[in-house]
C-alpha positions as CSV (number, residue, x, y, z in Angstrom):
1,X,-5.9,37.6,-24.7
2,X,-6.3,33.7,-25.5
3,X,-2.4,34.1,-25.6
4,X,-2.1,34.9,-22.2
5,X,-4.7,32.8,-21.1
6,X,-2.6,29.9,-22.6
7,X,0.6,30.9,-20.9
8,X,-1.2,31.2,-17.6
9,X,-2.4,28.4,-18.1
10,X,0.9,26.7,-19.0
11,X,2.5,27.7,-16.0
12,X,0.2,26.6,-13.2
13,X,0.2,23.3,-15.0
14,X,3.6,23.2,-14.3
15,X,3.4,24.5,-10.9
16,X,1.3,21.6,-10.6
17,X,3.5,18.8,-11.9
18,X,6.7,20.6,-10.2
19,X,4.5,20.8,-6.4
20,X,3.4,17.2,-6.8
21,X,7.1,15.6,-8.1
22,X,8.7,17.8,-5.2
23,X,6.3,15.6,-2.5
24,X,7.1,12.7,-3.5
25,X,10.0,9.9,-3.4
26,X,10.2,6.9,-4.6
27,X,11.8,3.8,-3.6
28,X,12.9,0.9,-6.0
29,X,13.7,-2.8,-5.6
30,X,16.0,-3.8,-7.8
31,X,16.1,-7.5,-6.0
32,X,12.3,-8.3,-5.8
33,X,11.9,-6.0,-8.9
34,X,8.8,-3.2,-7.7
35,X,8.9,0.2,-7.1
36,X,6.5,3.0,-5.6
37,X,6.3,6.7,-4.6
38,X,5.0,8.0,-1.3
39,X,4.6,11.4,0.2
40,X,8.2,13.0,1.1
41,X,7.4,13.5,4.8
42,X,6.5,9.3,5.6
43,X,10.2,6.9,6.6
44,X,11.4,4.3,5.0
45,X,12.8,1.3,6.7
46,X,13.5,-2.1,5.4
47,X,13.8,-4.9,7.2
48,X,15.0,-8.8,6.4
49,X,12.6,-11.3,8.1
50,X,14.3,-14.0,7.3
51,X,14.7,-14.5,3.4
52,X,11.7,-12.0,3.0
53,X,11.8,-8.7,2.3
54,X,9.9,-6.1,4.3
55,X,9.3,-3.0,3.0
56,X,7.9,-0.1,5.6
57,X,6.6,3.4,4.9
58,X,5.5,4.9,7.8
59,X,3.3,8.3,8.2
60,X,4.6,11.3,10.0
61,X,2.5,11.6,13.9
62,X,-0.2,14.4,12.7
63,X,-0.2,16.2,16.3
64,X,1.8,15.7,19.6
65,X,-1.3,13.9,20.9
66,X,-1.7,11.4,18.0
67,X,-0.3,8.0,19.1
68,X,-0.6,5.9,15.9
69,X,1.2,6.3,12.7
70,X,-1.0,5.1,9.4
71,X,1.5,2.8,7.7
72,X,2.2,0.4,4.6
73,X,4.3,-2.4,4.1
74,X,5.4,-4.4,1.2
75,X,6.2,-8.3,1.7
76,X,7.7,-10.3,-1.0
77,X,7.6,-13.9,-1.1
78,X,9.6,-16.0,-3.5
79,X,8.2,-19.3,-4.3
80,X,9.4,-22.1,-6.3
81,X,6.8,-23.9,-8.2
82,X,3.6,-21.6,-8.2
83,X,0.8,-23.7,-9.3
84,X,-2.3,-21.6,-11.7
85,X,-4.6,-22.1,-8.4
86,X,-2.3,-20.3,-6.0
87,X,-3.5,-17.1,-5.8
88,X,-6.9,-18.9,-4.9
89,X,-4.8,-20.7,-2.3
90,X,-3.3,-17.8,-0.6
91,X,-6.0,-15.8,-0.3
92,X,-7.7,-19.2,1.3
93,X,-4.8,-18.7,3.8
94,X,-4.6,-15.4,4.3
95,X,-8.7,-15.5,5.2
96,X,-8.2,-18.2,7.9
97,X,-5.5,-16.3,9.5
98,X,-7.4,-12.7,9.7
99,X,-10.4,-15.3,11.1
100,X,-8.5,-16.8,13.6
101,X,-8.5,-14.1,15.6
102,X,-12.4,-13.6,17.3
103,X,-11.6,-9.6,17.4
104,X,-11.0,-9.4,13.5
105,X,-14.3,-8.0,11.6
106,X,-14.0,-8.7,7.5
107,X,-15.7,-5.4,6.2
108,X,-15.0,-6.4,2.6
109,X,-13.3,-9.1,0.5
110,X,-12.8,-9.5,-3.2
111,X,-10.9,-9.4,-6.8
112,X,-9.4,-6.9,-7.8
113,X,-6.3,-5.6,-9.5
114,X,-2.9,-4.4,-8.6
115,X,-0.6,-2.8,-11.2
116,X,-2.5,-4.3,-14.2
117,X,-2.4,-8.0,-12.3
118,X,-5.0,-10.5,-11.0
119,X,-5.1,-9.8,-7.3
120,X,-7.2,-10.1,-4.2
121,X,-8.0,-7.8,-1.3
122,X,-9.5,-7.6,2.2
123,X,-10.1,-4.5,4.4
124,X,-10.9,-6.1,8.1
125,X,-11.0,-4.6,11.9
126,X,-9.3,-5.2,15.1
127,X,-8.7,-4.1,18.4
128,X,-4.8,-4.1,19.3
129,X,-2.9,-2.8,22.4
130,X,-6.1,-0.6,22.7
131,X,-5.9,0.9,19.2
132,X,-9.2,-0.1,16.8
133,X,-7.8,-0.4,13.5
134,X,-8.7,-1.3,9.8
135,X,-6.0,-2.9,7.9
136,X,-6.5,-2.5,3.8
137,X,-4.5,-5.7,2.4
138,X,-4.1,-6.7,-1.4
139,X,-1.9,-9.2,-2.7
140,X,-1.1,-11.0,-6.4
141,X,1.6,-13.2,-8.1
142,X,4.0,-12.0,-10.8
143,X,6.5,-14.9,-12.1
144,X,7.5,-16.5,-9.0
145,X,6.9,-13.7,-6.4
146,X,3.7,-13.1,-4.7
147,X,4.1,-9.5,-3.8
148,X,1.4,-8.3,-0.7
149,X,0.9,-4.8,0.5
150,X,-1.2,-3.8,3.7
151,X,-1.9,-0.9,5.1
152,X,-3.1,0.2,8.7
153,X,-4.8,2.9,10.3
154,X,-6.7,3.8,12.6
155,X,-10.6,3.1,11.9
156,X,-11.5,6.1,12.4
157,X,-8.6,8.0,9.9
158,X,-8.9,5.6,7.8
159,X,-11.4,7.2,5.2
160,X,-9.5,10.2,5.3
161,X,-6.4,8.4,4.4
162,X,-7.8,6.4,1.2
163,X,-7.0,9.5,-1.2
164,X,-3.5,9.4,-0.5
165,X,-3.2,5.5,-0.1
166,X,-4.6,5.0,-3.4
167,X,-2.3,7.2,-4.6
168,X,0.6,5.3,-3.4
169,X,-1.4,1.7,-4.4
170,X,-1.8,3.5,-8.0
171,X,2.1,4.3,-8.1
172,X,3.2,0.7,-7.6
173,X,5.0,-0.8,-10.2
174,X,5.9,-4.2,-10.2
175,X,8.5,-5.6,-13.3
């Protein structure tokens, strides 16, 4: 009996492991050096904005009448000279842009940690092109690159989403 509870056992854990590894990709930079895995049914794009890579995974429309895809995207920023203070620095910047705009609400702001490093966050919200949003953004510095992630959703999907965004935020991997 314990024997065939075992092998029971042994197989839905690798149902498990096989389900989850089949609903996920992942992408890799080999250039800016991170990689993550997202769900199988979200694009991909990547775009140049000048020198700086951009990163975008982008969520599948949930119903014909949805009319805003959740998305993440992944800026890298290679600097020259990063001085110890910088992180302090940009997240001083990154705070007086989101406050430049009157309709941006900071709903939390902090340290944190991203893939093991020092990093910072802020979760704010907005009204956009008649959309009300909540943007999750975390950044930190590695060697030379400061590598920032945000995502947006809407502000009312947006607790529903976490799960699966910390999922991807937990899968990033930054060498």
């Amino acid at each position: 009996m314990k024997k065939r509870f075992l092998i029971v056992l042994l197989i839905l854990f690798i149902l498990v492991i096989s389900c989850t590894t089949k609903d996920t990709k992942t992408y890799t930079n080999a250039d800016f050096k991170y990689s993550i895995k997202y769900p199988a049914t979200w694009e991909l794009k990547e775009e140049m904005i000048g020198p700086v890579p951009i990163t975008f995974l982008i969520s599948p429309l949930e119903s014909p009448d949805d009319k805003f895809r959740e998305n993440f995207n992944f800026i890298v920023s290679v600097m020259r000279d990063i001085p110890s203070t910088a992180l302090e620095q940009y997240t001083q910047g990154m705070l007086y842009g989101i406050l430049q705009d009157s309709k941006n609400n900071i709903v939390k702001k902090g340290p944190t940690t991203l893939d093991g490093l020092p990093a910072q966050e802020v979760v704010f919200t907005t009204t956009t092109q008649g959309f009300k949003l909540r943007y999750f953004q975390i950044w930190t510095i590695k060697g030379n690159k400061i590598y920032q992630v945000t995502f947006t959703a809407e502000d009312a999907k947006y607790d529903q989403s976490w799960p699966e965004i910390q999922k991807i935020l937990d899968s990033l991997k930054l060498r």
